[in-house]
N, C-alpha and C positions, 0 to 999 in steps of 0.2 A: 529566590530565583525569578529572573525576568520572563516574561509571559512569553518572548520572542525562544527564549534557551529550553522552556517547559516544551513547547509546541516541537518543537527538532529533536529534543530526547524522547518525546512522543514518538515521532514519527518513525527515531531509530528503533525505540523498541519496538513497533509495531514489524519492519522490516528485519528486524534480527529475527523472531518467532516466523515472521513468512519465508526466512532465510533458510535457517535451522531448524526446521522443525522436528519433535520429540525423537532424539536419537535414541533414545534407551526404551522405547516400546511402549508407553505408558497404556495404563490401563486408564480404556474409555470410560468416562462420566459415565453414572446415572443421567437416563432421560436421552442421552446423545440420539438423534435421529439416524436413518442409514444413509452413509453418506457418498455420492458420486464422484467419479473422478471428471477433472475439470480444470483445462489449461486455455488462458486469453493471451491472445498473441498482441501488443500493443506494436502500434506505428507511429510516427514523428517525421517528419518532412521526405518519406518514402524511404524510410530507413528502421532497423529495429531498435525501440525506446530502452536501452538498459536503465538499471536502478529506478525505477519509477513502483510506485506504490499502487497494488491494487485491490479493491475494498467492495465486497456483495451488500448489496442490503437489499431487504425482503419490501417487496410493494405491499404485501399484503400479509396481515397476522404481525406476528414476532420472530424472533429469533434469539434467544440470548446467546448462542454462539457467535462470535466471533470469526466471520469468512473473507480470508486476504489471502493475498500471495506476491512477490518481488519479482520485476521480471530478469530476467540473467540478461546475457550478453544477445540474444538473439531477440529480447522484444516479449520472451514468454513467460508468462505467471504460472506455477503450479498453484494451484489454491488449496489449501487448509482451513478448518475450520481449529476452532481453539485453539488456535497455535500448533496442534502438535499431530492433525490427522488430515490425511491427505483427502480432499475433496469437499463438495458443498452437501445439502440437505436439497432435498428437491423443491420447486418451488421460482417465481418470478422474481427476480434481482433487478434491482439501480445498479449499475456499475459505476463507483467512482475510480478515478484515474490522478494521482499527483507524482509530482517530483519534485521534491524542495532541496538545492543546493546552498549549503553554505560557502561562501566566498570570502577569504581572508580569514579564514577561521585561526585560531593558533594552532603551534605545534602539538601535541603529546606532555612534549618539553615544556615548553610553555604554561600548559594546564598543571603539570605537578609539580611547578613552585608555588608556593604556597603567598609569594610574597608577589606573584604575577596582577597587575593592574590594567593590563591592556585590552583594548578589544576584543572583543567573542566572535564577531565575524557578521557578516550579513544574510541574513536566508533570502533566495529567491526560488520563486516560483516558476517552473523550465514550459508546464503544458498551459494551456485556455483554462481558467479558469475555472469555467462552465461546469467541466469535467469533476469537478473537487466539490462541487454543492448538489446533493440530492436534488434543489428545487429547480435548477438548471441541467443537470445533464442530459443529455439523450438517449445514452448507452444503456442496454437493458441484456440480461440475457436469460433464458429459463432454462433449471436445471433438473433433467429430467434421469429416470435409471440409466443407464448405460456411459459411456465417454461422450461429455459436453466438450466443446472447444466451439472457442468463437474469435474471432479476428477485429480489432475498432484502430484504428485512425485519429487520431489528435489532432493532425491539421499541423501548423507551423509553428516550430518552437519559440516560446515568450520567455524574456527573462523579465518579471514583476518582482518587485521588493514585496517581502513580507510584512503584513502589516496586522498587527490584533487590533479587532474592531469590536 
């Protein structure tokens, strides 16, 4: 599998678990910290950003959990951690921010002929960049007991071809 096709089935599963998360109740991990509830409102040229990816990570210490959330039709992210619980762990965050569109991707159809040779499609890139690298973004937000919510801005939509470097 192409490095370009790995990165999208990436991305979609990461957004399926921030999509769906644990409908049948699952029982928390050992270790799991307590976790807050925690919704980021994303924006896009003064509009609300659907289908965009969004991604916690800790400034400081670890975290082996896993904290994202997809934002719906209004721009908002619920976040979960592990995929399957609703909220973060307390503690200072990087917020990353992406949305990678594929364009001309094939049908359904397409994909389950087995004798298909065409095209995959092209991924592009919708937000800044910036936003999608720890060592660039600016977006930060600290997750404390009680309901976080926080509101960040993206600035003007880009379309960038994806490129693995």
């Amino acid at each position: 599998m192409n490095k370009t096709r790995f990165v999208y089935f990436s991305l979609c599963a990461v957004l399926f678990l921030a999509v769906f998360p644990g409908c049948g109740g699952k029982k928390k991990p050992d270790g799991l910290p307590a976790l807050y509830p925690c919704e980021i409102k994303v924006m896009q040229d003064g509009a609300p950003l659907a289908g965009a990816i969004v991604s916690l990570v800790l400034t400081e210490g670890s975290n082996k959990w896993g904290v994202s959330g997809g934002t719906n039709d209004q721009g908002v992210a619920k976040v979960y951690t592990h995929g399957d619980f609703a909220g973060a762990p307390a503690g200072q965050y990087k917020v990353l921010i992406t949305k990678t569109v594929i364009e001309d991707a094939p049908t359904q159809e397409q994909l389950n002929n087995p004798n298909y040779a065409g095209p995959m499609g092209t991924d592009y890139d919708y937000i800044d960049l910036q936003y999608k690298s720890l060592k660039s973004t600016p977006l930060t937000i600290e997750i404390t007991s009680g309901k976080n919510t926080k509101d960040f801005d993206v600035g003007k939509a880009i379309r960038e071809k994806v490129t693995i470097r």
